[in-house]
CHARMM-style PDB file with segment names, atoms N, HN, CA, C and O in Angstrom:
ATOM      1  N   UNK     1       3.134 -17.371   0.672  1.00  0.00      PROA
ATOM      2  CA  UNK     1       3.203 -16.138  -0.074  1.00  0.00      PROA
ATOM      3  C   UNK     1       1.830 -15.471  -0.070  1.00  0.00      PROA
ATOM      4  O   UNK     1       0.758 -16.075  -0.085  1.00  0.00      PROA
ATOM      5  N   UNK     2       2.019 -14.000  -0.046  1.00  0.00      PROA
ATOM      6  HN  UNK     2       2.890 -13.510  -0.033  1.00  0.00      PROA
ATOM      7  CA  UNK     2       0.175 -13.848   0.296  1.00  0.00      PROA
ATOM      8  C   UNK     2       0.097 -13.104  -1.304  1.00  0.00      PROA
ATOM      9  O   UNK     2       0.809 -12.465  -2.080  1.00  0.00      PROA
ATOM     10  N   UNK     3      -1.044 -13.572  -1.211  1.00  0.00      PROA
ATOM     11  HN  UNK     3      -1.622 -14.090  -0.581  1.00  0.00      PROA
ATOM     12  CA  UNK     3      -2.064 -12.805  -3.057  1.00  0.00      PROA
ATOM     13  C   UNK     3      -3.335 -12.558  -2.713  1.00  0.00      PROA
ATOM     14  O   UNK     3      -4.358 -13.198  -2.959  1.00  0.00      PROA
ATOM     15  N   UNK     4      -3.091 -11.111  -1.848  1.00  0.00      PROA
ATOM     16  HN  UNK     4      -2.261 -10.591  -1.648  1.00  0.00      PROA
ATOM     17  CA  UNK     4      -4.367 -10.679  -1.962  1.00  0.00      PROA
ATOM     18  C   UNK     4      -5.067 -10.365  -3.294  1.00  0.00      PROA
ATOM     19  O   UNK     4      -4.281 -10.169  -4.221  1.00  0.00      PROA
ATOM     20  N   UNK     5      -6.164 -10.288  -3.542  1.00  0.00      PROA
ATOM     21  HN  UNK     5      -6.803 -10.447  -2.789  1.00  0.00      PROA
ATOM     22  CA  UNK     5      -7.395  -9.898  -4.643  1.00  0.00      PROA
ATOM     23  C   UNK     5      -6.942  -8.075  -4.444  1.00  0.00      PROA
ATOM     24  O   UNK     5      -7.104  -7.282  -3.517  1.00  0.00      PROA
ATOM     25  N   UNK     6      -6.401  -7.976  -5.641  1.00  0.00      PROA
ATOM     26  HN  UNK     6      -6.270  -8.620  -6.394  1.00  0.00      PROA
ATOM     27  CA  UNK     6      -6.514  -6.422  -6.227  1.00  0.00      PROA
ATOM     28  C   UNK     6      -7.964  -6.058  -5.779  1.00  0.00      PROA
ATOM     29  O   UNK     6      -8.163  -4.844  -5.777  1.00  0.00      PROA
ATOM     30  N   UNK     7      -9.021  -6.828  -5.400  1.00  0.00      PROA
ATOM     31  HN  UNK     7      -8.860  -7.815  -5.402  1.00  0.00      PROA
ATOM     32  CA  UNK     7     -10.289  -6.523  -5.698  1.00  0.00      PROA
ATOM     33  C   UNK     7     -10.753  -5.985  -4.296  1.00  0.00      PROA
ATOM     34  O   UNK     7     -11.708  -5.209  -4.252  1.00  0.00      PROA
ATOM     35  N   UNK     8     -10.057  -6.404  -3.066  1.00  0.00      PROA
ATOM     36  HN  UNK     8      -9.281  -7.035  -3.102  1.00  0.00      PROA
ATOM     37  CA  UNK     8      -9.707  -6.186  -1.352  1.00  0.00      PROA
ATOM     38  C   UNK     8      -9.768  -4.814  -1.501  1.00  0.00      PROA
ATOM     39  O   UNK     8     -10.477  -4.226  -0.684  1.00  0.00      PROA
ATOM     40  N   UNK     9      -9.123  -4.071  -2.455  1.00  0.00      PROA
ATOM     41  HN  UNK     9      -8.546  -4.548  -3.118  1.00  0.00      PROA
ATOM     42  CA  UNK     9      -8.104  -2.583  -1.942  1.00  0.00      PROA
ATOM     43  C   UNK     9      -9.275  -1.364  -3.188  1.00  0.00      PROA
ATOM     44  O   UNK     9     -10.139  -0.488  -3.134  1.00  0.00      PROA
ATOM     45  N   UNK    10      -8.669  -1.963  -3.908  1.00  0.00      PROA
ATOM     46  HN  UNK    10      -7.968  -2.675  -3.952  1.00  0.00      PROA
ATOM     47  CA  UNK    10      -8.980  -1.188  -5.565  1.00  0.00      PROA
ATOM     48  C   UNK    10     -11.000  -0.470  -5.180  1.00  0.00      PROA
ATOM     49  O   UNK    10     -11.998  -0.876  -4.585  1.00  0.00      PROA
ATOM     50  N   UNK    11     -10.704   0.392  -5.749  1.00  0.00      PROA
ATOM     51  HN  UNK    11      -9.893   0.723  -6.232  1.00  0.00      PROA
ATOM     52  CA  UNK    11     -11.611   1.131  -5.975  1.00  0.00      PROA
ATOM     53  C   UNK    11     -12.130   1.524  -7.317  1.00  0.00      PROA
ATOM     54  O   UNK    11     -11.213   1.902  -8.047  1.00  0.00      PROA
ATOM     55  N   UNK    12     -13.124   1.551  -7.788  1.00  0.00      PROA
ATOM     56  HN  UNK    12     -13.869   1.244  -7.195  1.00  0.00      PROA
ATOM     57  CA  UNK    12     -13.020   1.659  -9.819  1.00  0.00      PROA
ATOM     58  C   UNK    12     -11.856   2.161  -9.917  1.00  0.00      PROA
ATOM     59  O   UNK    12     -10.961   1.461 -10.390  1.00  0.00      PROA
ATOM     60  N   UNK    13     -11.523   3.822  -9.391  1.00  0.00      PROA
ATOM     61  HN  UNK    13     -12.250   4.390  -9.007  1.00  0.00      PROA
ATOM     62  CA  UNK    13     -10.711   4.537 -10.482  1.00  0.00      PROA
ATOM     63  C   UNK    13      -8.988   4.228 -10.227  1.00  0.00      PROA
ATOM     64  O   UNK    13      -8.156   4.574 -11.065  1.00  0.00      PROA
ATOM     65  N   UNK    14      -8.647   3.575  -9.030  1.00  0.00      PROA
ATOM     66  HN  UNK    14      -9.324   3.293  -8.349  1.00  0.00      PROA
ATOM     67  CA  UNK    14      -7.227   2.998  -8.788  1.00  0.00      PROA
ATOM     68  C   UNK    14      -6.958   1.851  -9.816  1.00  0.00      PROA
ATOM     69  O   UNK    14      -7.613   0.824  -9.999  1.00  0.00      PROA
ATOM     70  N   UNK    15      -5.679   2.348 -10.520  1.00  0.00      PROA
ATOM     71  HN  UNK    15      -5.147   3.181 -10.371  1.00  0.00      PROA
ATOM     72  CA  UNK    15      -5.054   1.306 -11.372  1.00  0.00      PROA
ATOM     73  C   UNK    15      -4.084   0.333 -10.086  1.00  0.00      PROA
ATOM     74  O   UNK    15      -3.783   0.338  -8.893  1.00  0.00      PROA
ATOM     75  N   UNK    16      -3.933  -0.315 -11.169  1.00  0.00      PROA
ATOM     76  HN  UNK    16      -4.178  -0.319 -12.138  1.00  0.00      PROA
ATOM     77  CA  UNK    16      -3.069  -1.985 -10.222  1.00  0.00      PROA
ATOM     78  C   UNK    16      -1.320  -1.102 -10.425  1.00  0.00      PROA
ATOM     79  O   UNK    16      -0.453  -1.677  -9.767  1.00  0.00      PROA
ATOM     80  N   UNK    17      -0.877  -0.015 -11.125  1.00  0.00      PROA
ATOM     81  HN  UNK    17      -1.581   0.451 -11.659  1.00  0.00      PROA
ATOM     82  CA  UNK    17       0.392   0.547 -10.949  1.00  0.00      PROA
ATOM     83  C   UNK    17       0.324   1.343  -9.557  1.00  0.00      PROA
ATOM     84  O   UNK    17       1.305   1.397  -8.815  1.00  0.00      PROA
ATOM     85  N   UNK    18      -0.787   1.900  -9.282  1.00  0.00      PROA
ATOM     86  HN  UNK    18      -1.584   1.857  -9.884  1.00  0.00      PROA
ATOM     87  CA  UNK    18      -1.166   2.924  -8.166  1.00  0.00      PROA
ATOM     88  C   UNK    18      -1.419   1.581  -6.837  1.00  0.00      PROA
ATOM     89  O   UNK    18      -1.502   1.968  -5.672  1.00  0.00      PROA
ATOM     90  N   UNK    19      -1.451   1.106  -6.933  1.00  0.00      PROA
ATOM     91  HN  UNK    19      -1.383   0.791  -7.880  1.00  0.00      PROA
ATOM     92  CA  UNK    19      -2.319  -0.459  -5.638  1.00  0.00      PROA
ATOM     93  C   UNK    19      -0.685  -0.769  -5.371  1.00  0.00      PROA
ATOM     94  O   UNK    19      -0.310  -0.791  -4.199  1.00  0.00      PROA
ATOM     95  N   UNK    20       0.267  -1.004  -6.422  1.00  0.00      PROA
ATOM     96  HN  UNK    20      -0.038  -0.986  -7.375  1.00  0.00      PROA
ATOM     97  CA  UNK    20       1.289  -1.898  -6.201  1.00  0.00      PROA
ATOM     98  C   UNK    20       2.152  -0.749  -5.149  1.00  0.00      PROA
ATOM     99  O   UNK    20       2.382  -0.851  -3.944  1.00  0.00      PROA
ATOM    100  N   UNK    21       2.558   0.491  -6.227  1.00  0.00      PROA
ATOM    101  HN  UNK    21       2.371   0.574  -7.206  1.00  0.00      PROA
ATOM    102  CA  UNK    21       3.141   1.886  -5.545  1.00  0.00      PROA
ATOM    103  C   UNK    21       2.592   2.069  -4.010  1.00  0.00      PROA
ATOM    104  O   UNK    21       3.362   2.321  -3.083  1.00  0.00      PROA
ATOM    105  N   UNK    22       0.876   1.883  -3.806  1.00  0.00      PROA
ATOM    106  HN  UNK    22       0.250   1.679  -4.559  1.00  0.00      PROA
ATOM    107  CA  UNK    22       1.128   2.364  -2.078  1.00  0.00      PROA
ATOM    108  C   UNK    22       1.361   1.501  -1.349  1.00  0.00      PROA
ATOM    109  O   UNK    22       1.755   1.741  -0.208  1.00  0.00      PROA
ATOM    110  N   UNK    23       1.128  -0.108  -1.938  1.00  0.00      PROA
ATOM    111  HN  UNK    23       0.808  -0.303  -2.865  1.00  0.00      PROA
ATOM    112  CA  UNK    23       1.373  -0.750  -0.935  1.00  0.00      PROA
ATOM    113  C   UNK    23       3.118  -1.182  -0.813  1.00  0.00      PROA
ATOM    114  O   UNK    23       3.506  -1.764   0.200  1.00  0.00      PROA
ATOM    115  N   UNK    24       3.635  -0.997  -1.412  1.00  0.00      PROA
ATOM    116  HN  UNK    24       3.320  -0.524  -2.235  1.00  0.00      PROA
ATOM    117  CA  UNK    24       5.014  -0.852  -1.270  1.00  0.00      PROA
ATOM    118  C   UNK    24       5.639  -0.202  -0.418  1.00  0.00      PROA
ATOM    119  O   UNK    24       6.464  -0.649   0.379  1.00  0.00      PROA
ATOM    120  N   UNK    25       5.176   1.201  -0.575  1.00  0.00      PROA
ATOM    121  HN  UNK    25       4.506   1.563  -1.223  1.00  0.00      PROA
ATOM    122  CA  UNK    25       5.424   2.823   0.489  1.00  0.00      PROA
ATOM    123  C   UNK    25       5.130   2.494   1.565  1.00  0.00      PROA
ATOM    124  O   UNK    25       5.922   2.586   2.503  1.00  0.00      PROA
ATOM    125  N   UNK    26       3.833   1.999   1.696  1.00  0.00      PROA
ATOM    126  HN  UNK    26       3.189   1.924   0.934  1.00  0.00      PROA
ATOM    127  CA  UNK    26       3.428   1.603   2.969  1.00  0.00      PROA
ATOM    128  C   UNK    26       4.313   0.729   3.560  1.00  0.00      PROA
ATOM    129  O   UNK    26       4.860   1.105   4.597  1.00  0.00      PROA
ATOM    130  N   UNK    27       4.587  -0.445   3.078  1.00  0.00      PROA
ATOM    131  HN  UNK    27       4.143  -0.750   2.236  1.00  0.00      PROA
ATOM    132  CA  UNK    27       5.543  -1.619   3.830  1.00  0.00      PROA
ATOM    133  C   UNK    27       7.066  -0.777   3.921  1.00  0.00      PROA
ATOM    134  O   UNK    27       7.595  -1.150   4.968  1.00  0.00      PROA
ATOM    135  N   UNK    28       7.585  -0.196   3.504  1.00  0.00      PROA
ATOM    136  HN  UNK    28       7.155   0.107   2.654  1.00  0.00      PROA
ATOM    137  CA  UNK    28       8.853   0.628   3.570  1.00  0.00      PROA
ATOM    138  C   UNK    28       8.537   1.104   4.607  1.00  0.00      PROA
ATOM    139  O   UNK    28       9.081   0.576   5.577  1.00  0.00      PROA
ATOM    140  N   UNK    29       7.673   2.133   4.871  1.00  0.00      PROA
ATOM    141  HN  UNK    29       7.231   2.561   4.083  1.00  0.00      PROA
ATOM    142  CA  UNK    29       7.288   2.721   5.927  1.00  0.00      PROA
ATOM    143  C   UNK    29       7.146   1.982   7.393  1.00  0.00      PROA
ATOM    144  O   UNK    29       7.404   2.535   8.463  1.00  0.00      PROA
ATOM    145  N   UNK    30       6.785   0.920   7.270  1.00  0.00      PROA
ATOM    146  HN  UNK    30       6.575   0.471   6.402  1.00  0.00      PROA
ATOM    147  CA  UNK    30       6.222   0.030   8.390  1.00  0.00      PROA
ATOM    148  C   UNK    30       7.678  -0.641   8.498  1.00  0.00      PROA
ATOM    149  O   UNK    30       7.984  -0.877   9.666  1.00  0.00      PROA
ATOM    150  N   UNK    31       8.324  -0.882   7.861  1.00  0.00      PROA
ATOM    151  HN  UNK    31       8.075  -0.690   6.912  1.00  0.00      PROA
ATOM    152  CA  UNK    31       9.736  -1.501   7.964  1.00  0.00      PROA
ATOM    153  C   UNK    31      10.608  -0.618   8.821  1.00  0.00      PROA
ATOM    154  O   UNK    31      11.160  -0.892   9.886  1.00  0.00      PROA
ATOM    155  N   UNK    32      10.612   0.544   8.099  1.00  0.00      PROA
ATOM    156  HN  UNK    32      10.163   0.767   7.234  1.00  0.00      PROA
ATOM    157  CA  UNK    32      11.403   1.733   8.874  1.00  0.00      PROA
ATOM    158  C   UNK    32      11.038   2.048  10.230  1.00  0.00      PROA
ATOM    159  O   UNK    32      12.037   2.267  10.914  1.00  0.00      PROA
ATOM    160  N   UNK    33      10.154   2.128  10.737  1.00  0.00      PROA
ATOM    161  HN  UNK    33       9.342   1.950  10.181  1.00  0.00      PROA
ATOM    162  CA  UNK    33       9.695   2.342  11.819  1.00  0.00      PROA
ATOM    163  C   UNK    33       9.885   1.612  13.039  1.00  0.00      PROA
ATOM    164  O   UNK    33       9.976   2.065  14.179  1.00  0.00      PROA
ATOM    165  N   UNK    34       9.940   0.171  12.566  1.00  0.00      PROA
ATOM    166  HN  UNK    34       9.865  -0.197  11.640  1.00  0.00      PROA
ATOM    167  CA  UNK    34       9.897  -1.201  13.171  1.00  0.00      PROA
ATOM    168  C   UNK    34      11.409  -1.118  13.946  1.00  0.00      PROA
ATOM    169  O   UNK    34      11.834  -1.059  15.100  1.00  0.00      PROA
ATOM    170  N   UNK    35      12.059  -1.160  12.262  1.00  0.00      PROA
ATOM    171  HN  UNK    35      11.714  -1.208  11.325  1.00  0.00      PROA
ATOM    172  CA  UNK    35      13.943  -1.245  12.721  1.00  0.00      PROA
ATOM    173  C   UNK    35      14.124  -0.051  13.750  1.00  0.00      PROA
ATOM    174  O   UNK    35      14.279  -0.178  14.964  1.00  0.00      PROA
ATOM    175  N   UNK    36      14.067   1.315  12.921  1.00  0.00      PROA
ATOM    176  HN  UNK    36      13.941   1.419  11.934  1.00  0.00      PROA
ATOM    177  CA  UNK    36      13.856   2.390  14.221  1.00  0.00      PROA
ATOM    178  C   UNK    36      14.195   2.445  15.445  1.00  0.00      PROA
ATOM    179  O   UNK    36      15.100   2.853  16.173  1.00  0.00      PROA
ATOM    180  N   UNK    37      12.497   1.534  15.485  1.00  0.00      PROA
ATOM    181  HN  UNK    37      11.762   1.202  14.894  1.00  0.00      PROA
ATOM    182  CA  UNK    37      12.120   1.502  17.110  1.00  0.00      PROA
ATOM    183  C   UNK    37      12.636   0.056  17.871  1.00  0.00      PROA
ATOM    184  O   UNK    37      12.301  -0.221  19.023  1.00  0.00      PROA
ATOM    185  N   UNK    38      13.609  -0.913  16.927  1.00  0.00      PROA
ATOM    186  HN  UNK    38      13.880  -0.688  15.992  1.00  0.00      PROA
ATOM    187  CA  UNK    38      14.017  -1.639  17.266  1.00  0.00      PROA
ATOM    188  C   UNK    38      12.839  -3.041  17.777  1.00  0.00      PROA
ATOM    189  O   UNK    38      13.021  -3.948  18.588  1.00  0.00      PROA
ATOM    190  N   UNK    39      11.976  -2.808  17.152  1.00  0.00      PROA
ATOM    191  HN  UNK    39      11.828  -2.071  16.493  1.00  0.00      PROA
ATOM    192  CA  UNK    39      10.935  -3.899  16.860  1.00  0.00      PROA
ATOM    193  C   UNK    39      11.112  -4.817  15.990  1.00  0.00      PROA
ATOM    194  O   UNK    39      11.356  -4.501  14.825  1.00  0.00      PROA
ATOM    195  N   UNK    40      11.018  -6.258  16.413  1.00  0.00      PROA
ATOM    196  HN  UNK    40      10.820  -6.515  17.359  1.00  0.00      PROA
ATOM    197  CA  UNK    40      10.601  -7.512  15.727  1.00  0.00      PROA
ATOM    198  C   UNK    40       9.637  -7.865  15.139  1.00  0.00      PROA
ATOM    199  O   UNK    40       8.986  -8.590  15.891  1.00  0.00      PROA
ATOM    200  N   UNK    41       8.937  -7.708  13.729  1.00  0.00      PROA
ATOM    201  HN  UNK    41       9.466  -7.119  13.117  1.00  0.00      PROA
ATOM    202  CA  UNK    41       8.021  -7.510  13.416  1.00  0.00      PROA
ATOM    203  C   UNK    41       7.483  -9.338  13.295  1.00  0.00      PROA
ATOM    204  O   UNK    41       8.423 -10.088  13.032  1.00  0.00      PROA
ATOM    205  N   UNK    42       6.244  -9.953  13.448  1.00  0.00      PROA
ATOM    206  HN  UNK    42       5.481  -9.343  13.661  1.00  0.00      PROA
ATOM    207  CA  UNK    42       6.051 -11.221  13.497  1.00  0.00      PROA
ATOM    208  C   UNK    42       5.585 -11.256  12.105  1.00  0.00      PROA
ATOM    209  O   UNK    42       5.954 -12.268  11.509  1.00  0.00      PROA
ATOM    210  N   UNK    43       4.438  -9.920  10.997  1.00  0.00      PROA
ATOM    211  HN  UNK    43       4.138  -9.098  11.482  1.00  0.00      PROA
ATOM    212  CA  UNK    43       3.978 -10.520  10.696  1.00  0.00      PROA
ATOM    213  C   UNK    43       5.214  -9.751   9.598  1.00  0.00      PROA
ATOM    214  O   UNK    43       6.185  -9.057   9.900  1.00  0.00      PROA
ATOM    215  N   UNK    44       4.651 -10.257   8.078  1.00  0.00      PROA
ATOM    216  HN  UNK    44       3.862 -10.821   7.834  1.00  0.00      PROA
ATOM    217  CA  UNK    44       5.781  -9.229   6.762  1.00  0.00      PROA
ATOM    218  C   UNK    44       5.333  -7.755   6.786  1.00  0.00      PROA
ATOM    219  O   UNK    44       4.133  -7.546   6.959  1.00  0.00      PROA
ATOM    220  N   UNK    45       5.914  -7.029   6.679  1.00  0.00      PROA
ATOM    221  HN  UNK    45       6.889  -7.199   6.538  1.00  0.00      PROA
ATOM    222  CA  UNK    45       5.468  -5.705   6.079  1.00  0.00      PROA
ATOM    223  C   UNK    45       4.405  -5.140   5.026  1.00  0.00      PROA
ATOM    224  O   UNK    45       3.728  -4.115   4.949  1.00  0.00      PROA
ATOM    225  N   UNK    46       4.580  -6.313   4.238  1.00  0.00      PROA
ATOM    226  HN  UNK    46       5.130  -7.145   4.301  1.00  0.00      PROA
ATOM    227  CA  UNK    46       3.569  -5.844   3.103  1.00  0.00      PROA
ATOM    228  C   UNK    46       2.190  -6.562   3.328  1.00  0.00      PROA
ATOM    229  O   UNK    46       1.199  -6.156   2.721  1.00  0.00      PROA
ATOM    230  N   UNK    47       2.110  -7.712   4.264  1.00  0.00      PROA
ATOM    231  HN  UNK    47       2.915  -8.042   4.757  1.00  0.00      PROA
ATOM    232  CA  UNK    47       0.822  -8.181   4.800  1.00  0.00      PROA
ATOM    233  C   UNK    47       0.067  -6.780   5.445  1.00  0.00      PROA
ATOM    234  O   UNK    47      -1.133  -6.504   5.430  1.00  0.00      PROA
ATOM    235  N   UNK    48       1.222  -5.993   6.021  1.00  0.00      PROA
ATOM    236  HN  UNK    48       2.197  -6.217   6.033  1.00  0.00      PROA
ATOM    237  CA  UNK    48       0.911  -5.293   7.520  1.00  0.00      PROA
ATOM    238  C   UNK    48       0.128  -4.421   6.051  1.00  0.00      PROA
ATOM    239  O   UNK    48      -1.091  -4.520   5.915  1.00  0.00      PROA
ATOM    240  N   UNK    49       0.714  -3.843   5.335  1.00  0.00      PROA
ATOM    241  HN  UNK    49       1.705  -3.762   5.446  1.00  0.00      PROA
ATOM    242  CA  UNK    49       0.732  -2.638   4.327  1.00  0.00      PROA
ATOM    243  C   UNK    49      -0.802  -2.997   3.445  1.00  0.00      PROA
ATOM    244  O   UNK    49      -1.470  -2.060   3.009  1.00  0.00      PROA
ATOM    245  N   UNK    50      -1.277  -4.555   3.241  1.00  0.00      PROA
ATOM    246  HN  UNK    50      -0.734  -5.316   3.595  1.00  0.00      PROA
ATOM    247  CA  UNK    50      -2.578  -4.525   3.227  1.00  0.00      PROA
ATOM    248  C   UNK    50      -3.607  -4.440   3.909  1.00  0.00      PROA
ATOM    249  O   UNK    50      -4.686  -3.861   3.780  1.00  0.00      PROA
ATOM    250  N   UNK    51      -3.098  -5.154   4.732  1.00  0.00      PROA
ATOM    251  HN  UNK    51      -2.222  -5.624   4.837  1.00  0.00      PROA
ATOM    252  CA  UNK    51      -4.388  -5.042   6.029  1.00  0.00      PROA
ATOM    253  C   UNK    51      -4.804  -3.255   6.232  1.00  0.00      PROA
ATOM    254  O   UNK    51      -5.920  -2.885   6.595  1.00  0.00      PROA
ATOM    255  N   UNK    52      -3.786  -2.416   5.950  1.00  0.00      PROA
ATOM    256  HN  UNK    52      -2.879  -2.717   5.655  1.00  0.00      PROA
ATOM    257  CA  UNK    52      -3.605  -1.354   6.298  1.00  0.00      PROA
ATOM    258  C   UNK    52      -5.147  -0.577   5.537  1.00  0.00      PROA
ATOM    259  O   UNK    52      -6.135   0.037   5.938  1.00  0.00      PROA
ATOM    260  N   UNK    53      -4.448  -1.184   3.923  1.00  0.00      PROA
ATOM    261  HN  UNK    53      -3.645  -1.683   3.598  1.00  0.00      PROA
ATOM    262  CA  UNK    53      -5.673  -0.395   2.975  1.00  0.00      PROA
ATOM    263  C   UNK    53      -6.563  -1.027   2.986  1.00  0.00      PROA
ATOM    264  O   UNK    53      -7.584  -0.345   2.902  1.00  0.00      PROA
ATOM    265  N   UNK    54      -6.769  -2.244   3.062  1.00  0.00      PROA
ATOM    266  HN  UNK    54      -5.939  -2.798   3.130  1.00  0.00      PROA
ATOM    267  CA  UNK    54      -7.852  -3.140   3.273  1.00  0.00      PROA
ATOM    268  C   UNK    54      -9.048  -2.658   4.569  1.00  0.00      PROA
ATOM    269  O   UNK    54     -10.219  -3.026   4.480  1.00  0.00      PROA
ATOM    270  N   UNK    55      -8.693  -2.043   5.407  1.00  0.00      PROA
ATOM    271  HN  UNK    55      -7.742  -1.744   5.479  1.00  0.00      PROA
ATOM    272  CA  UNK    55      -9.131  -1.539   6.767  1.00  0.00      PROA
ATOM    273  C   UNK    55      -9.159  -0.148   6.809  1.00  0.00      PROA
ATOM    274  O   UNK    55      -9.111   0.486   7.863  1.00  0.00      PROA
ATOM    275  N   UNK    56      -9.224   0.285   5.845  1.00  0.00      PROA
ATOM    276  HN  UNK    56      -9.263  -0.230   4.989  1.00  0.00      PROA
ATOM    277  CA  UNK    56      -9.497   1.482   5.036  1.00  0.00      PROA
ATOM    278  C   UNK    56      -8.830   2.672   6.274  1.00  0.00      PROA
ATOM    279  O   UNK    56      -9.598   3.505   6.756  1.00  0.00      PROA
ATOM    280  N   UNK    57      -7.217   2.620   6.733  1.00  0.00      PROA
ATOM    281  HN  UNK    57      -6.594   1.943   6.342  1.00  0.00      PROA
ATOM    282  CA  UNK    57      -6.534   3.353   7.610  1.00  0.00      PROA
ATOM    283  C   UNK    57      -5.819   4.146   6.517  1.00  0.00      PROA
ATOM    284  O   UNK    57      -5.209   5.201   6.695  1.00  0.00      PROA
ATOM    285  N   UNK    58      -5.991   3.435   5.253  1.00  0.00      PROA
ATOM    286  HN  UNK    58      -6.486   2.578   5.108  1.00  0.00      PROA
ATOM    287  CA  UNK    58      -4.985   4.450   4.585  1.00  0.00      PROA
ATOM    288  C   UNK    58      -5.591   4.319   2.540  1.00  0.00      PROA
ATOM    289  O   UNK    58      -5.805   3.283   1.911  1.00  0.00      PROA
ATOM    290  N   UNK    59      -5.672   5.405   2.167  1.00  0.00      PROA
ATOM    291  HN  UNK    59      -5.498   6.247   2.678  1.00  0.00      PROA
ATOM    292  CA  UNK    59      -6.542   5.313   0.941  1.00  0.00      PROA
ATOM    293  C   UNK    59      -5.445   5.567   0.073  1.00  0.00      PROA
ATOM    294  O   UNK    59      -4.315   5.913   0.416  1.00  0.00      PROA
ATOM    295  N   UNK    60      -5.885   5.360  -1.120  1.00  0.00      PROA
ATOM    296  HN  UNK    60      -6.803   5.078  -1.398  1.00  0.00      PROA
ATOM    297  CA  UNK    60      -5.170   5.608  -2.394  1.00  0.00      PROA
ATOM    298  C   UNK    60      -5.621   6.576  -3.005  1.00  0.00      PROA
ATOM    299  O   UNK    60      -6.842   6.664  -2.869  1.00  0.00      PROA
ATOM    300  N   UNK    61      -4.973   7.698  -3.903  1.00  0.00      PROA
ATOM    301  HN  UNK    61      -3.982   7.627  -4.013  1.00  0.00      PROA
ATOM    302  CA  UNK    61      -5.138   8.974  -4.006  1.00  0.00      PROA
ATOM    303  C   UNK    61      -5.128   9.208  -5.398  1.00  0.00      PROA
ATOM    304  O   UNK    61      -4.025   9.715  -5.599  1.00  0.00      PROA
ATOM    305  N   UNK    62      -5.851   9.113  -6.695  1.00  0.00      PROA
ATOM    306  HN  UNK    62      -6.747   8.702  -6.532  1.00  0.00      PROA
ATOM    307  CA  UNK    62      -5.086   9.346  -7.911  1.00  0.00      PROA
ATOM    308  C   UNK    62      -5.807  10.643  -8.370  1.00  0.00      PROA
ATOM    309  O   UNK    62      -6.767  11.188  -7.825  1.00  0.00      PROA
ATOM    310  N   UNK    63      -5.253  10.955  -9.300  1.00  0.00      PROA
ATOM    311  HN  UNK    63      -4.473  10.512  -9.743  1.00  0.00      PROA
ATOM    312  CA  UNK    63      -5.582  12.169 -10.229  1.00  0.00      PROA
ATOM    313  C   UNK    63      -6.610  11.941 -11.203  1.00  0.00      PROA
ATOM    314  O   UNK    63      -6.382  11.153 -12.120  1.00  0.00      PROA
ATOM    315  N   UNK    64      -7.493  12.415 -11.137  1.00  0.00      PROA
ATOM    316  HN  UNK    64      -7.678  13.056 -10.392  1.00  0.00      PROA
ATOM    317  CA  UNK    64      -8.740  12.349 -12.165  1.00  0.00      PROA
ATOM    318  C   UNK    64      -8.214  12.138 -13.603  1.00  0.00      PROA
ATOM    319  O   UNK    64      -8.954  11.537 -14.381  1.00  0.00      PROA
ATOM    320  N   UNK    65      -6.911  12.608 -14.068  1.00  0.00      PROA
ATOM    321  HN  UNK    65      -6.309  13.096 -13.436  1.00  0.00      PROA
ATOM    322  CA  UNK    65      -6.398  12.624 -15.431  1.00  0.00      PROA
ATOM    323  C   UNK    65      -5.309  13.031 -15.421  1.00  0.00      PROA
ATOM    324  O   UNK    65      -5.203  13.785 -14.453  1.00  0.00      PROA
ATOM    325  N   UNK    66      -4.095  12.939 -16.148  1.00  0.00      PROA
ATOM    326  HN  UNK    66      -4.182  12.327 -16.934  1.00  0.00      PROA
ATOM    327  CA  UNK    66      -2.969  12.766 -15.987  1.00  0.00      PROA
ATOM    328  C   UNK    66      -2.814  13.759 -17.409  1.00  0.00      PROA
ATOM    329  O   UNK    66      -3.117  13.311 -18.515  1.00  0.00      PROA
ATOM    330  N   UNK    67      -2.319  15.113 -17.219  1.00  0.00      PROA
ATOM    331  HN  UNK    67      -2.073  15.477 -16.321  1.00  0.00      PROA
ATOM    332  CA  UNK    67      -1.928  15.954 -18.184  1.00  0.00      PROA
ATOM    333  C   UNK    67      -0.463  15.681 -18.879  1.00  0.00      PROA
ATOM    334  O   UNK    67       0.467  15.126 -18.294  1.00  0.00      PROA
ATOM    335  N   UNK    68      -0.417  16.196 -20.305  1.00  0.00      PROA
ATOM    336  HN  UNK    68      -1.173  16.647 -20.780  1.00  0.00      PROA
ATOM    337  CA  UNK    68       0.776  15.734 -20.911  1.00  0.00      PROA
ATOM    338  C   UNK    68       1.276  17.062 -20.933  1.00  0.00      PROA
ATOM    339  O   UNK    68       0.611  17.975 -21.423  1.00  0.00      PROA
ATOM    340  N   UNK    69       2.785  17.296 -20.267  1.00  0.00      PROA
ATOM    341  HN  UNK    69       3.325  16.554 -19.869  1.00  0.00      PROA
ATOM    342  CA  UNK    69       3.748  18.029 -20.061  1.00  0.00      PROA
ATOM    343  C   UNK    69       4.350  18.113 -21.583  1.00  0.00      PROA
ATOM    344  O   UNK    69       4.947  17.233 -22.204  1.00  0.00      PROA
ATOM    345  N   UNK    70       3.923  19.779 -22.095  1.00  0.00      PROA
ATOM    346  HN  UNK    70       3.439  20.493 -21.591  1.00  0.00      PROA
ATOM    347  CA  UNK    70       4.857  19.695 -22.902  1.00  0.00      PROA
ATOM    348  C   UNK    70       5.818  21.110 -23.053  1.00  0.00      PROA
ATOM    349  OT1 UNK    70       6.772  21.128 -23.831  1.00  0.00      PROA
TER     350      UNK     70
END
C-alpha cells in the first residue's frame, strides 16, 4: 500500500482536503486514458498521480481565502 508523506507534495498553503482532491483527479485521469488507449498500466494510478505532483508536472492550485456566499 503506498503512504506517501503529505510532506512530498504539500506546500504551506495546500490543505490535506486539496492534496487528497488532486491526487484523486489525477489518478481518474491517468485511468481514463490508459483504458482509452487500451493500455495495461503496471504501476496503480494513484502512485502514477504522485509521482506526478511530486515531480512537480502538475501543481495544486488553492484560493488565497474562501469567501462566504450569502
Amino acid at each position: 500500500m503506498l503512504k506517501p508523506s503529505a510532506n512530498m507534495i504539500r506546500t504551506p498553503h495546500n490543505s490535506h482536503y486539496s492534496l487528497v482532491i488532486a491526487v484523486a483527479k489525477r489518478a481518474r485521469q491517468i485511468a481514463e486514458k490508459a483504458e482509452a488507449e487500451g493500455v495495461v498500466l503496471v504501476d496503480k494510478p494513484v502512485d502514477m498521480a504522485v509521482q506526478d505532483f511530486v515531480q512537480g508536472k502538475y501543481v495544486i492550485e488553492e484560493p488565497d481565502h474562501f469567501q462566504d456566499e450569502e
